[in-house]
FIMITOR-87970 format. One record per residue (C-alpha): residue number from 1; x, y, z. Coordinates in nm, 2 decimals, always signed. Layout:
<sites>
NUM / X / Y / Z
...
</sites>
This chain:
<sites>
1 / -0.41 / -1.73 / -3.34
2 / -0.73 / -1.75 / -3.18
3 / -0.64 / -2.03 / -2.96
4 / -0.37 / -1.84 / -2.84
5 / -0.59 / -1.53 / -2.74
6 / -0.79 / -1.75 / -2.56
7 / -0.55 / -1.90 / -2.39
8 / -0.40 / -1.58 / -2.26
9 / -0.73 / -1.47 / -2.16
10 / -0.79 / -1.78 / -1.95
11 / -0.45 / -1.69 / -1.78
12 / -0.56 / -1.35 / -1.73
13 / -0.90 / -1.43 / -1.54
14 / -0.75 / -1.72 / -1.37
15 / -0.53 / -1.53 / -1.21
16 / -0.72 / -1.22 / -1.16
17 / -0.96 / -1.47 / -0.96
18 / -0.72 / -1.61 / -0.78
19 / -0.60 / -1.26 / -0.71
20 / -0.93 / -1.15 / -0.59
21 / -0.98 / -1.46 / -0.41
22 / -0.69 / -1.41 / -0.18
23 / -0.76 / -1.03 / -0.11
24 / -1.07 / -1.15 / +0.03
25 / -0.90 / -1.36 / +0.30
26 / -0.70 / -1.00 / +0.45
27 / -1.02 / -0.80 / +0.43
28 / -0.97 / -0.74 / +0.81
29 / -0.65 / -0.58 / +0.76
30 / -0.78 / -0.38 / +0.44
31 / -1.00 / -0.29 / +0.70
32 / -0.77 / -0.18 / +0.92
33 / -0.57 / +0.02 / +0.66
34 / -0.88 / +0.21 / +0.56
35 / -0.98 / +0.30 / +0.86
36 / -0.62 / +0.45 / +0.95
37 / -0.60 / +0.61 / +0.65
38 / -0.90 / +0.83 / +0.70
39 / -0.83 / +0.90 / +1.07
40 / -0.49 / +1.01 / +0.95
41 / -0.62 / +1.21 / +0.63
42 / -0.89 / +1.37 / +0.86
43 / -0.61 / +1.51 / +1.08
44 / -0.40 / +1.62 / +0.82
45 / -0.69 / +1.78 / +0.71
46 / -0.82 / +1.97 / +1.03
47 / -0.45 / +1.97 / +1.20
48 / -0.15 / +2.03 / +0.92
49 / +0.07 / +2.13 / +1.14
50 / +0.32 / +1.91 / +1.17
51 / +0.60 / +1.89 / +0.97
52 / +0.50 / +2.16 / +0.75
53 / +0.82 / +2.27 / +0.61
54 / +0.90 / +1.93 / +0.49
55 / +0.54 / +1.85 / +0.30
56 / +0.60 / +2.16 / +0.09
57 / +0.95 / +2.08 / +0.03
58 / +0.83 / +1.79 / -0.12
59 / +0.58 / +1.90 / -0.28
60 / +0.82 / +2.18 / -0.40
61 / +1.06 / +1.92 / -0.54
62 / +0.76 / +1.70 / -0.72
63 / +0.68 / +2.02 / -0.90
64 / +1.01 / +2.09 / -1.02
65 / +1.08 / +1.77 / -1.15
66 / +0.74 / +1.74 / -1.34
67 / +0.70 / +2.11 / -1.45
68 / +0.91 / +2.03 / -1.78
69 / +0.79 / +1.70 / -1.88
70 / +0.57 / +1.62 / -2.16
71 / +0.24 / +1.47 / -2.14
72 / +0.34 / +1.09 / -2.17
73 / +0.62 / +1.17 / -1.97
74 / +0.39 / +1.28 / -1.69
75 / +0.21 / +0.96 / -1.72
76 / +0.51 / +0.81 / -1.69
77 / +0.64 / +0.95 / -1.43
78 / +0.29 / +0.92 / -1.19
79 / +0.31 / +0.55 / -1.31
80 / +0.64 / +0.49 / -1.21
81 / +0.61 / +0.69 / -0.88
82 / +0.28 / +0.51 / -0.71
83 / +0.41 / +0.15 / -0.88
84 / +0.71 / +0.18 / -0.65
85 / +0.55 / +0.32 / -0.38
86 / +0.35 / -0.01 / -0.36
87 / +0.59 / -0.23 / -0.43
88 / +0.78 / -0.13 / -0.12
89 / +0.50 / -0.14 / +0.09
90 / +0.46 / -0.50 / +0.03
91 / +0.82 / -0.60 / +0.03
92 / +0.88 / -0.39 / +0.35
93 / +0.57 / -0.56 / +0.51
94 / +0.83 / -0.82 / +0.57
95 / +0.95 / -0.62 / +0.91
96 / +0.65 / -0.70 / +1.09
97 / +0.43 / -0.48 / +0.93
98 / +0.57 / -0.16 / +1.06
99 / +0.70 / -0.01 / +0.71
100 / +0.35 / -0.05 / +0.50
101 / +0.16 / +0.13 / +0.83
102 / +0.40 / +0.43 / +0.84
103 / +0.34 / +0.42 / +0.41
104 / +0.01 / +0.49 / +0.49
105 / +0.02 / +0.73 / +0.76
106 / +0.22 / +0.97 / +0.56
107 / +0.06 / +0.95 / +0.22
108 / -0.29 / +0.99 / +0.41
109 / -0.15 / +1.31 / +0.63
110 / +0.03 / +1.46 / +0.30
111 / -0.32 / +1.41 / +0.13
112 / -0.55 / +1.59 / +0.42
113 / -0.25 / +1.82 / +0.43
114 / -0.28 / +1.93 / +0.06
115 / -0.68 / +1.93 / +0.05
116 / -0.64 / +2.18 / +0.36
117 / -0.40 / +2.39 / +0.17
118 / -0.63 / +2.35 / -0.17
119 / -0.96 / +2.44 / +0.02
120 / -0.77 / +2.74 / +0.18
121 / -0.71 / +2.88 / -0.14
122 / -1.02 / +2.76 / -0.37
123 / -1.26 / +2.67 / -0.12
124 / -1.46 / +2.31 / -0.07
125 / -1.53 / +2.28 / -0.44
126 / -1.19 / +2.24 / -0.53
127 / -1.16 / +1.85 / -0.34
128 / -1.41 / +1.74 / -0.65
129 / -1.07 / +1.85 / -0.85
130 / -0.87 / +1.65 / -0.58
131 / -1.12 / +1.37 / -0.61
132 / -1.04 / +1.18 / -0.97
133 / -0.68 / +1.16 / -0.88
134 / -0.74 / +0.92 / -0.58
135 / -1.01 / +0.70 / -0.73
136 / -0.77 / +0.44 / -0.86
137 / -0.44 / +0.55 / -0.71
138 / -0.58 / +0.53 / -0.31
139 / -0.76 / +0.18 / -0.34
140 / -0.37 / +0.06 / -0.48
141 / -0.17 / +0.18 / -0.26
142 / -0.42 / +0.05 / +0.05
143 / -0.44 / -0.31 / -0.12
144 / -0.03 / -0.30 / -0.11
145 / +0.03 / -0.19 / +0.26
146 / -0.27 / -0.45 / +0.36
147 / -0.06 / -0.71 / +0.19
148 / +0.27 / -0.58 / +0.38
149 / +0.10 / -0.58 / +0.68
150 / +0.00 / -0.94 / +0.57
151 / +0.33 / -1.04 / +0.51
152 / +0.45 / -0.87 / +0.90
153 / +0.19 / -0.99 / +1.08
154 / +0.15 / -1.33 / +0.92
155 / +0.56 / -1.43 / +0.96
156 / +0.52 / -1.33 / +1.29
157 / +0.15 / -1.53 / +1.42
158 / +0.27 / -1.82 / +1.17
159 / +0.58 / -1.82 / +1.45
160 / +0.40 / -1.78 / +1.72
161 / +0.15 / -2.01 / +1.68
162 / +0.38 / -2.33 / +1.59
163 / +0.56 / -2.26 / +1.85
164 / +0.26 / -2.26 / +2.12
165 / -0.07 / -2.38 / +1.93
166 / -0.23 / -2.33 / +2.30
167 / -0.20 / -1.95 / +2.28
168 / -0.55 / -1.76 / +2.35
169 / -0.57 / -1.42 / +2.16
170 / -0.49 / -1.20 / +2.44
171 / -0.11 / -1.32 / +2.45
172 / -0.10 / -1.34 / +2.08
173 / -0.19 / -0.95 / +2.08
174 / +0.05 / -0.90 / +2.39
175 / +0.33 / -1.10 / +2.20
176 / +0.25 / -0.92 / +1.85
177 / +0.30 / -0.60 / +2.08
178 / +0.60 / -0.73 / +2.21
179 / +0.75 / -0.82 / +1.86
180 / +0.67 / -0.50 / +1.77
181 / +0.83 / -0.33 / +2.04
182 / +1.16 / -0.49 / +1.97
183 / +1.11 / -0.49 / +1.63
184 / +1.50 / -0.57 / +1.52
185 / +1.61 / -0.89 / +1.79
186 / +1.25 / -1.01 / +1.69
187 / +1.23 / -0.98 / +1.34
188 / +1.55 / -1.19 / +1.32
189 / +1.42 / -1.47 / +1.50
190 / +1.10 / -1.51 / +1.32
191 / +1.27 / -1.50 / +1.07
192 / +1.57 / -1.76 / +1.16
193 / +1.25 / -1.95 / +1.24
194 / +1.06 / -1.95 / +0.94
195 / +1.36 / -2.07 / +0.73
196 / +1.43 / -2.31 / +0.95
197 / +1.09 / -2.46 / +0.96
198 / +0.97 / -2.62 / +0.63
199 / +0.65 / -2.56 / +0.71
200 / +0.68 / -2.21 / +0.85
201 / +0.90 / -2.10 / +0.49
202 / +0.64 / -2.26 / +0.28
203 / +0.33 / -2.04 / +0.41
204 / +0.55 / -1.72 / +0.40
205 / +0.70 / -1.79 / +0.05
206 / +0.31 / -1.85 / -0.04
207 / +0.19 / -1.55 / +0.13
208 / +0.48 / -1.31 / -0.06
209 / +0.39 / -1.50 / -0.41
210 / +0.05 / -1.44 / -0.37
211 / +0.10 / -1.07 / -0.28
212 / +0.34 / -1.01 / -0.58
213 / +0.04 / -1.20 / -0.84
214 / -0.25 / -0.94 / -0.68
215 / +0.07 / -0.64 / -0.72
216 / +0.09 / -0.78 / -1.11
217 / -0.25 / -0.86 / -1.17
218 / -0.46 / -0.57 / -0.93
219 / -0.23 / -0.30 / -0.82
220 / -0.04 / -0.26 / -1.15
221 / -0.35 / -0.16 / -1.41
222 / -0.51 / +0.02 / -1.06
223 / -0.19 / +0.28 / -1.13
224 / -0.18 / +0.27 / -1.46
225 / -0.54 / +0.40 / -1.49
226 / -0.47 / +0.64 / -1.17
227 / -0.19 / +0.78 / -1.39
228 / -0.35 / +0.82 / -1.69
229 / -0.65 / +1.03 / -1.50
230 / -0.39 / +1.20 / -1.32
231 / -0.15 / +1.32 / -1.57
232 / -0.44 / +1.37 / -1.84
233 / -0.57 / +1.60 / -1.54
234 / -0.27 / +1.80 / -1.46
235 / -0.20 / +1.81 / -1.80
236 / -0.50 / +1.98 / -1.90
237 / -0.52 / +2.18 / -1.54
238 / -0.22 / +2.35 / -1.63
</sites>
């Protein structure tokens, strides 16, 4: 029995450190993921203007489908919510990174949005409400786009760089931008490329089971804590 506990305990921390190990290797694109998040949250905050209708709509519709549940259900329901908001912004990180940055983009404006709306009706003091709810939930969601991102970005320099090992950073930004640009005709042929290329399939297949072991082992209790706070909060808020 005990040698069973222990053994599940080494697999645990072994791949939590692996886990860790990798997220430091794309700290420049947390980086960049953090940085665009608060740019965006501080003009959703100042600026929540655009597409105002909508944001309450969905808001309005988030309300109604929670306003009946029960307190596990909540839980459930926040859990469920944020786990596959994550998920897809790895998975769609696979088209070149553009999916994971426009995750992040509108979760950061809906958030500046809603602490605008909040302080507008209970003044400054009410973000320290607003505060407990992203402690766990924001860092999550940020690890998963930087990983999409990752898994975009990487499919398309891995590509690149085979292809033309010579290549100076200035035409690897101008051909990222380029990719980007005509994000459809070049997905596909990265991607052609990559499968056809043992090499090339071999570091994206690594990259995507890396991401999915920090999703299982980092992002996954990350939302489940988040959720608990959050539905414990609302709960008792109510």
């Amino acid at each position: 029995m005990n040698y069973q506990k222990n053994k599940n305990q080494n697999f645990l921390k072994k791949n939590l450190l692996i886990s860790i190990k990798d997220l430091k290797k794309i700290k420049f694109y947390f980086f960049f993921s953090l940085i665009l998040f608060f740019f965006i949250t501080f003009i959703g905050l100042t600026l929540p203007i655009f597409f105002e209708e909508q944001i309450l709509k969905l808001i309005e519709g988030l309300i109604k489908q929670t306003q009946d549940l029960g307190f596990f259900e909540l839980i459930w329901f926040i859990i469920l919510n944020n786990t596959k908001s994550a998920f897809f912004g790895i998975i769609l990180g696979i088209f070149l990174g553009i999916f994971p940055i426009a995750i992040i983009i509108l979760n950061a404006y809906i958030l500046g949005f809603v602490a605008n709306k909040s302080i507008a009706l209970g003044g400054f003091l009410v973000l320290w409400r607003l505060l407990p709810h992203g402690i766990f939930e924001i860092p999550a969601i940020l690890i998963s786009v930087t990983l999409g991102i990752r898994l975009g970005i990487g499919l398309m320099k891995n590509c690149i760089f085979y292809y033309n090992k010579k290549i100076n950073n200035l035409n690897l930004s101008l051909l990222i931008f380029i990719s980007i640009l005509f994000l459809p005709i070049s997905f596909i042929i990265y991607f052609i490329l990559t499968i056809k290329e043992t090499k090339l399939r071999k570091i994206f297949f690594n990259n995507l089971f890396l991401s999915l072991k920090i999703f299982i082992f980092i992002i996954i209790p990350l939302l489940i804590i988040a959720g608990i706070i959050e539905g414990s909060l609302i709960w008792l808020l109510e």
